[in-house]
C-alpha positions as CSV (number, residue, x, y, z in Angstrom):
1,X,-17.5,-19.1,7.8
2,X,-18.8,-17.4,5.0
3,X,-16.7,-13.9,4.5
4,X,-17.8,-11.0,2.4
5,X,-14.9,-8.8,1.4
6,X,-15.5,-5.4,-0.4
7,X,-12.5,-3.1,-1.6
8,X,-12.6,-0.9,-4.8
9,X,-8.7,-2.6,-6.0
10,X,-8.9,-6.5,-5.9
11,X,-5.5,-7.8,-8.3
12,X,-3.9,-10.4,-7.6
13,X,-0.9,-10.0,-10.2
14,X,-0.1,-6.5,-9.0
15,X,1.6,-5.2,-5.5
16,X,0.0,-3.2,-2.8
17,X,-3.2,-3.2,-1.6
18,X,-4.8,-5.3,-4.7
19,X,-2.7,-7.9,-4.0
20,X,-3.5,-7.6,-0.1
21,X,-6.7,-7.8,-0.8
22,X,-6.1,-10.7,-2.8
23,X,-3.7,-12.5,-1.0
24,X,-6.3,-12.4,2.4
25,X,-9.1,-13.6,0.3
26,X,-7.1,-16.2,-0.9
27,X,-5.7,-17.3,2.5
28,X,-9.1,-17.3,4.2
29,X,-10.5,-19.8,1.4
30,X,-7.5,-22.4,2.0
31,X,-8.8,-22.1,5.5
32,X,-11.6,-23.2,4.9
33,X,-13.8,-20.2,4.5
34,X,-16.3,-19.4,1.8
35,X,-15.2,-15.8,0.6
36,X,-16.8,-13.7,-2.0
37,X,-15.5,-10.2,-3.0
38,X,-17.1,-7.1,-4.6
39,X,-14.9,-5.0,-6.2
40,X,-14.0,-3.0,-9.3
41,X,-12.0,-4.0,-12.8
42,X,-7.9,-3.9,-12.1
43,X,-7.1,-0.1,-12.8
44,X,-4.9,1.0,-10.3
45,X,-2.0,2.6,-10.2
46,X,-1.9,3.3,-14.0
47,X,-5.3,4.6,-14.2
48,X,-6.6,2.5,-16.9
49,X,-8.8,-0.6,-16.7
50,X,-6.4,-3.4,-17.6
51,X,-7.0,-5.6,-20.8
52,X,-9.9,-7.9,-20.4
53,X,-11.7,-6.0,-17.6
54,X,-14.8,-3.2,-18.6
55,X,-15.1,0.1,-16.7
56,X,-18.7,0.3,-17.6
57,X,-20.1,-3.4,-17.2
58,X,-20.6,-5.8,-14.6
59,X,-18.8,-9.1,-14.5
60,X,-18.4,-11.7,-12.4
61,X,-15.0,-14.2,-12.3
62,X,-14.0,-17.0,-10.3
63,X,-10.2,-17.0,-9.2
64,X,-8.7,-19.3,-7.2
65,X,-11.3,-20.3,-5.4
66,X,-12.8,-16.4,-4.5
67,X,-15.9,-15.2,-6.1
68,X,-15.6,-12.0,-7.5
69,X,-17.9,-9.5,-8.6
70,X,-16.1,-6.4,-10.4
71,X,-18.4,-3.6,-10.5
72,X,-18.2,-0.3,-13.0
73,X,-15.9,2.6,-12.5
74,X,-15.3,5.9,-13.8
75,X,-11.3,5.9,-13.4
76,X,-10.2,9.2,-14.4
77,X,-7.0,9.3,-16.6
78,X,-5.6,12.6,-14.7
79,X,-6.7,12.2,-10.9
80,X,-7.3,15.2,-8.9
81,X,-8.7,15.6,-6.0
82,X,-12.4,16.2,-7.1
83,X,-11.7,13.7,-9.9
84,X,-10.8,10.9,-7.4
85,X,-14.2,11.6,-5.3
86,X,-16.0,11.2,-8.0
87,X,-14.1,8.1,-8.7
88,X,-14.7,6.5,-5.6
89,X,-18.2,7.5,-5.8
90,X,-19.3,6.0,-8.9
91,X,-17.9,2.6,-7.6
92,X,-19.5,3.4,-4.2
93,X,-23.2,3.3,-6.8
94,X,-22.3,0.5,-8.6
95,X,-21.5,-2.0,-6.2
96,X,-24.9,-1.2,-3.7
97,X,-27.0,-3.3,-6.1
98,X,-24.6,-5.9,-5.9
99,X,-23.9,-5.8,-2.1
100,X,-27.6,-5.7,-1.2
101,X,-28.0,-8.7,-3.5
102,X,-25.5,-10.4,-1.4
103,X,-27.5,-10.1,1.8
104,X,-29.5,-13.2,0.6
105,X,-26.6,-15.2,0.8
106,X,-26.4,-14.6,4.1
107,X,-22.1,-13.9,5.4
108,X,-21.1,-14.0,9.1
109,X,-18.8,-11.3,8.2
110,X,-18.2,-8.1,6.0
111,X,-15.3,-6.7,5.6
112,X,-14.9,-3.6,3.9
113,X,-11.4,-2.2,2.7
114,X,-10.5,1.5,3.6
115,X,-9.5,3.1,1.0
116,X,-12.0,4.3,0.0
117,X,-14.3,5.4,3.3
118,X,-17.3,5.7,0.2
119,X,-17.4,1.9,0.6
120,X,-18.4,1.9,4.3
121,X,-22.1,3.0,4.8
122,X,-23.5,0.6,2.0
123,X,-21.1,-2.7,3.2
124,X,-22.2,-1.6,6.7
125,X,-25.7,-1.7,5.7
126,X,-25.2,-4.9,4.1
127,X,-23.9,-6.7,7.1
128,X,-26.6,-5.4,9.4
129,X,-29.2,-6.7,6.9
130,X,-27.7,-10.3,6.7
131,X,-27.3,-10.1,10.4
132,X,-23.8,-10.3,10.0
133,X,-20.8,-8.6,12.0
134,X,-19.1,-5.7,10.1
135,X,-15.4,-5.3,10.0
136,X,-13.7,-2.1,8.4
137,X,-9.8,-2.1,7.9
138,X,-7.9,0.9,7.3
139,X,-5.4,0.7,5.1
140,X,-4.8,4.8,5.4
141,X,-6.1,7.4,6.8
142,X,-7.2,8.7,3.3
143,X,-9.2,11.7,4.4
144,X,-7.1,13.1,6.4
145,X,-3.7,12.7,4.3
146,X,-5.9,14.3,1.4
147,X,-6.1,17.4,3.6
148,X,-2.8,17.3,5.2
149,X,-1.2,17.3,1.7
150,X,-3.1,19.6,0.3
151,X,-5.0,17.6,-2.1
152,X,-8.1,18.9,-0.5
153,X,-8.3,22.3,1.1
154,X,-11.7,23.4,2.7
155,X,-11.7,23.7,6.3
156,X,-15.5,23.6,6.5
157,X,-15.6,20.3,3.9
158,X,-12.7,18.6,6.5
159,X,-14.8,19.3,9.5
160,X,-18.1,17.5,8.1
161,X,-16.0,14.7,6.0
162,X,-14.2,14.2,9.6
163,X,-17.1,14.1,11.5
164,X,-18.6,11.9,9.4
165,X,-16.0,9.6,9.1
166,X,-15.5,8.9,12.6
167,X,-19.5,8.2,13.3
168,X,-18.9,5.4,10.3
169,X,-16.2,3.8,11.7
170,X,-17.9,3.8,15.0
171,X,-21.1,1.5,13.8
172,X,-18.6,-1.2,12.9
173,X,-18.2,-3.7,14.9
174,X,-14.3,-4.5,14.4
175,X,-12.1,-1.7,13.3
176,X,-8.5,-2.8,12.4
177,X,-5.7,-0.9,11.1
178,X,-1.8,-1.6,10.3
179,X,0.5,0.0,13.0
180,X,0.3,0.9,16.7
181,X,0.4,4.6,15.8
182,X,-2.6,4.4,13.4
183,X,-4.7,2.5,15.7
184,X,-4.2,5.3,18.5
185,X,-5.9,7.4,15.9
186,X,-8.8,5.3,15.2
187,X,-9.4,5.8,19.4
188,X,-8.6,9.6,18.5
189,X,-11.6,9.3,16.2
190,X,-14.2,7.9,18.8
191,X,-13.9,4.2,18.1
192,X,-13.2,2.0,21.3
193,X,-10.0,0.8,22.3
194,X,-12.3,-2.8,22.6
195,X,-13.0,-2.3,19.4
196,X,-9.7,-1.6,17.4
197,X,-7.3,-4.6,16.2
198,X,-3.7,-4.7,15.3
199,X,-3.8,-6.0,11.5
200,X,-0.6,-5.5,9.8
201,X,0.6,-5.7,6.5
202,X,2.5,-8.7,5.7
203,X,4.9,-10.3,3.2
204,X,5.4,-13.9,1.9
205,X,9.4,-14.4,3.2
206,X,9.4,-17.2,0.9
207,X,8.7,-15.5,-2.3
208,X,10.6,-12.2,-1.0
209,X,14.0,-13.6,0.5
210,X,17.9,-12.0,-0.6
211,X,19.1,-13.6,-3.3
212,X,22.4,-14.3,-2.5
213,X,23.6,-13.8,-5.8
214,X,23.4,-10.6,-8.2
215,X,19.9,-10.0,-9.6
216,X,19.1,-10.9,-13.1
217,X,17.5,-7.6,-13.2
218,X,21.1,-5.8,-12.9
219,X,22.3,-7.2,-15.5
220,X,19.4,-7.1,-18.2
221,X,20.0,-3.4,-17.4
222,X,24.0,-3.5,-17.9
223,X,24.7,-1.7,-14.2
224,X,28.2,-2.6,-13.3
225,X,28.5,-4.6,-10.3
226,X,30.9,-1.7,-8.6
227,X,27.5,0.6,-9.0
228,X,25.1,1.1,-6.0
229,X,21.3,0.9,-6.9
230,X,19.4,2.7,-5.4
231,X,16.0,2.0,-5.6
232,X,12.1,3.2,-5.3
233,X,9.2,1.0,-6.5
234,X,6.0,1.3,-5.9
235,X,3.1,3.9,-6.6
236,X,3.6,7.3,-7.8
237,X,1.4,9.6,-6.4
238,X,1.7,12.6,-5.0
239,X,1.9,11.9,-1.4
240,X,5.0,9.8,-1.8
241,X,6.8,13.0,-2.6
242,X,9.5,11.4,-5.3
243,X,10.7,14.9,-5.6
244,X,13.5,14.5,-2.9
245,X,14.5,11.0,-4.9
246,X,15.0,13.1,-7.7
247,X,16.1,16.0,-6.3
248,X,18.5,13.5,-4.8
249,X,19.5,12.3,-8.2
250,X,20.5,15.6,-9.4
251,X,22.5,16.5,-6.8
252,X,24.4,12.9,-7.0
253,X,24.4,13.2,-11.1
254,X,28.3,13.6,-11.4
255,X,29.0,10.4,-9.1
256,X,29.7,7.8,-11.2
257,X,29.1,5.0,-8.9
258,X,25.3,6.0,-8.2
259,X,22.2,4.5,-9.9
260,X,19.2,5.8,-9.2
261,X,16.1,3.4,-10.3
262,X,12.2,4.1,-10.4
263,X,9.8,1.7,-11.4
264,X,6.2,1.6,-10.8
265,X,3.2,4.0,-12.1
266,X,1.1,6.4,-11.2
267,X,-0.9,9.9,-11.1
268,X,2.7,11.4,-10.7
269,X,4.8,10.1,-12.8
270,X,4.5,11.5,-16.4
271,X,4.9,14.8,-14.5
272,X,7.8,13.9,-12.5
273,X,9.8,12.1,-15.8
274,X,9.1,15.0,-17.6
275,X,10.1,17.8,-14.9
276,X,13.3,15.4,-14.1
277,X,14.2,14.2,-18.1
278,X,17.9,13.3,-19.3
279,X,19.4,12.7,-15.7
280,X,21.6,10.4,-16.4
281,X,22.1,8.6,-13.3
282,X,18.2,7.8,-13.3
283,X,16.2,4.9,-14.9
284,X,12.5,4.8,-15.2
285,X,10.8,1.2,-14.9
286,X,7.5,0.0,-16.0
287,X,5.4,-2.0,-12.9
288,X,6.7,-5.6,-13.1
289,X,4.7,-8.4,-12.4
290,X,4.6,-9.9,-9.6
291,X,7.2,-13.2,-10.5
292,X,9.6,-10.2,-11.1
293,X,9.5,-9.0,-7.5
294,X,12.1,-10.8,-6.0
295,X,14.5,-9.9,-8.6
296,X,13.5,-6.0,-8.7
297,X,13.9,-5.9,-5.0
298,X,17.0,-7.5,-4.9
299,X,18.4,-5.8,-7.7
300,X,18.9,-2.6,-4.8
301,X,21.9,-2.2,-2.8
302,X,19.6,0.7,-1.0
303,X,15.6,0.8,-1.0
304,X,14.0,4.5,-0.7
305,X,11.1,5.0,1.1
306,X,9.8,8.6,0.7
307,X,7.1,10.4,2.4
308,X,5.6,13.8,2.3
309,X,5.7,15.6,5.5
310,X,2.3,15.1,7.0
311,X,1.7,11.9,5.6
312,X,3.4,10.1,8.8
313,X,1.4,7.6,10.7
314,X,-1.9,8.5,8.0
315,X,-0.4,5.5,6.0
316,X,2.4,2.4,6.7
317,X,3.5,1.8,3.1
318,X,3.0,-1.7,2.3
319,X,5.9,-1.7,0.1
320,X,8.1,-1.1,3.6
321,X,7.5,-5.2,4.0
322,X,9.4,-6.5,0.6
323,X,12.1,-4.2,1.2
324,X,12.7,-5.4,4.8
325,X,12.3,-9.3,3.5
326,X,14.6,-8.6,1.0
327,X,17.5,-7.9,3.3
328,X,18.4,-5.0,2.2
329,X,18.6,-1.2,4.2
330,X,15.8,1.2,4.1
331,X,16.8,5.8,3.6
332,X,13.2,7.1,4.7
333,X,11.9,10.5,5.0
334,X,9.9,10.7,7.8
335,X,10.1,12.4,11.6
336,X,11.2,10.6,14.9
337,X,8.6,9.3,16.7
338,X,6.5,7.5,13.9
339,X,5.6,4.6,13.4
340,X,8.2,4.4,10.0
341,X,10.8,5.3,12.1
342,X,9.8,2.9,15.1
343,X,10.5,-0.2,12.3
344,X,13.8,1.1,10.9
345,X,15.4,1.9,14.0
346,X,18.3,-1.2,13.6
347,X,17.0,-1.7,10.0
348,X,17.2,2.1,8.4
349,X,18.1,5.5,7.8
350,X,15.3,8.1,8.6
351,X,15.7,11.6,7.9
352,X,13.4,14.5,7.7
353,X,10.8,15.1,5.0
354,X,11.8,17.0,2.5
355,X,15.5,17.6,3.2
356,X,17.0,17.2,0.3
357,X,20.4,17.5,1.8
358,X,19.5,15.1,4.4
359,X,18.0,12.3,2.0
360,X,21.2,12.7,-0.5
361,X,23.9,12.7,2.7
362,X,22.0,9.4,3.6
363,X,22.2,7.7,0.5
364,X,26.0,8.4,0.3
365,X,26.5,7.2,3.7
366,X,25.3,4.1,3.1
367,X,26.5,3.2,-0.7
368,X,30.3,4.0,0.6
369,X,30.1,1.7,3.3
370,X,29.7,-1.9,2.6
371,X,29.6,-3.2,5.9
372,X,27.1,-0.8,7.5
373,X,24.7,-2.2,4.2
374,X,24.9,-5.5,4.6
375,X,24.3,-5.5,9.1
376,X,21.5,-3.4,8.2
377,X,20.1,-5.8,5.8
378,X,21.0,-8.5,7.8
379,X,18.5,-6.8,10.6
380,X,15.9,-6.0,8.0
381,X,15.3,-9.7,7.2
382,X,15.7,-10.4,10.4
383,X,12.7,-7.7,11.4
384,X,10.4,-9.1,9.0
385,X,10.6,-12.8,9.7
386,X,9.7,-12.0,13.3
387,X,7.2,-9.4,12.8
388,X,5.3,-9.7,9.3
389,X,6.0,-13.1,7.9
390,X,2.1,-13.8,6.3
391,X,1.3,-17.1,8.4
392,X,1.3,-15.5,11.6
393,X,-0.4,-12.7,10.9
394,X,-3.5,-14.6,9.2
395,X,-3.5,-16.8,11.5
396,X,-4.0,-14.3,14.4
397,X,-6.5,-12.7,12.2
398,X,-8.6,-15.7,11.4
399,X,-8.7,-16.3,15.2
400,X,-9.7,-12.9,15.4
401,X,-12.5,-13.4,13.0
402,X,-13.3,-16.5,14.8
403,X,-13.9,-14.5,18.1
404,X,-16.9,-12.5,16.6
């Protein structure tokens, strides 16, 4: 089968959705499928093209065994709301010449990567010319958490953006998403329950898997093995709300026992390391590469997994996978009744967004009692073997894409 895939963030060394992107190209092609992927140059989350890669030309790569064609992108150094649209529109004009070159090659199936929705009309188009089927995913609901949180504010603009949206996603033949919850919006937004698919995020349990051992990471950073770790990685943006981490962190600054570690980049984060410096319970990481994962997950007594209020059931962090696989418990700020919650029922602690109080009682809780961890971790691996462990879930999506 020959398999078009189209997504503005296509890395394969990095975590989130450029290495989910990556990862399901490169699964498809050791199937025995013939993918090819349109994207732009590796930029995200630091918001700078990486080394190697040009934000202004068009190149084309071949990595392990996927055909890539990275397309120019304005990528703003300060993202705002009105800075990101224009971001994802300039990729959005860049890539049609490239897509509408690829009808002549003639794929079963397009699949287009949501974010960003900008993507959608032209890969549409694309698939209808090649008389091919047309598959969007969701990854999040990006339009409407950019209006719950506030990053954009016109009622009129959400109206027509929403309206819009949901007549796109209806022309698509196939429209998966990652969680139950999400994919009862997607029938919210017009589509057909026949339509929708279950497509979850996943994690490779052999790469992610509790060390058994203390981390190498723990000690290259001299934490005393009496210390609890607490620990957020991933991006920094504003919708995760780090605030209440940080918040957290001040309020816990004259415990001696608690370690409080960031790592990852982001829109956010010069602002929050700035508004938060000289804590001294906190430590700011760079992104690590991806052979450091394992390590940097493990390195956590405690993972943290915070959420802006409004964001629930818009997105299913990706990151929620490793931290599960690496048997280890999950604090999470979100409400009863989503999906977030749903996962870390046996597995978790879930308070309510933006209780500081809440988030910092939590975090105690847990780093005082050593038992409670480690049956809560024991779940957590437990819950991701069974649930998102990456063969199964290609496999039932390759059957999926089969069926069309």
């Amino acid at each position: 089968m020959r398999i078009l895939l189209v997504g503005i963030n296509y890395a394969p060394e990095l975590t989130g959705i450029g290495k989910y992107s990556s990862e399901m190209a490169e699964w498809l092609v050791g199937a025995g499928h013939e993918v090819r992927v349109v994207t732009a140059p590796p930029h995200y989350p630091e918001w700078r093209v990486a080394t190697g890669y040009s934000a202004w030309c068009y190149q084309t790569e071949k990595m392990r065994g996927v055909s890539i064609w990275r397309c120019p992108v304005w990528v703003p150094s300060r993202p705002s709301g009105l800075k990101r649209l224009l971001h994802l529109a300039s990729f959005a004009l860049s890539s049609l010449p490239i897509l509408l070159r690829q009808i002549f090659w003639r794929a079963d199936v397009v699949i287009v990567l949501e974010p960003p929705l900008f993507c959608a009309p032209a890969s549409w188009l694309c698939a209808r010319l090649a008389g091919a089927r047309a598959w969007l995913h969701v990854q999040d609901f990006e339009v409407d958490a950019a209006f719950e949180l506030g990053i954009l504010r016109s009622r009129w603009l959400r109206s027509v953006v929403s309206a819009l949206e949901g007549w796109l996603m209806r022309r698509f033949d196939r429209v998966s998403t990652i969680s139950p919850n999400m994919v009862y919006r997607l029938v919210q937004k017009g589509v057909a329950f026949e339509r929708t698919v279950l497509f979850t995020n996943w994690v490779d349990v052999d790469s992610i898997f509790p060390l058994g051992k203390v981390s190498p990471m723990r000690l290259e950073l001299s934490i005393p093995p009496e210390t609890v770790v607490a620990l957020y990685s991933g991006n920094m943006g504003e919708k995760q709300g780090l605030e209440i981490v940080l918040e957290s962190a001040a309020a816990l600054a004259g415990e001696s026992h608690f370690q409080f570690v960031l790592c990852g980049d982001g829109a956010a984060r010069q602002r929050l390391q700035e508004r938060y410096a000289g804590l001294p319970n906190v430590k700011w990481l760079p992104l690590q590469p991806l052979e450091r994962l394992n390590d940097l997950l493990n390195m956590a007594d405690i993972h943290l997994l915070p959420q802006r209020a409004g964001a629930e059931d818009l997105v299913m962090p990706s990151k929620l996978t490793g931290m599960l696989a690496s048997g280890r418990p999950v604090v999470a700020t979100v409400n009863k009744g989503t999906q977030v919650a749903a996962v870390l029922k046996d597995c978790g602690v879930v308070v309510q967004p933006d209780s500081i109080a809440q988030f910092s009682e939590a975090v105690v809780r847990l780093a005082r009692d050593t038992v409670e961890r480690r049956v809560l971790g024991a779940r957590a691996r437990d819950y991701a073997l069974a649930h998102w462990a990456r063969e199964n879930v290609m496999f039932e999506f390759d059957a999926r894409l089969k069926g069309l």
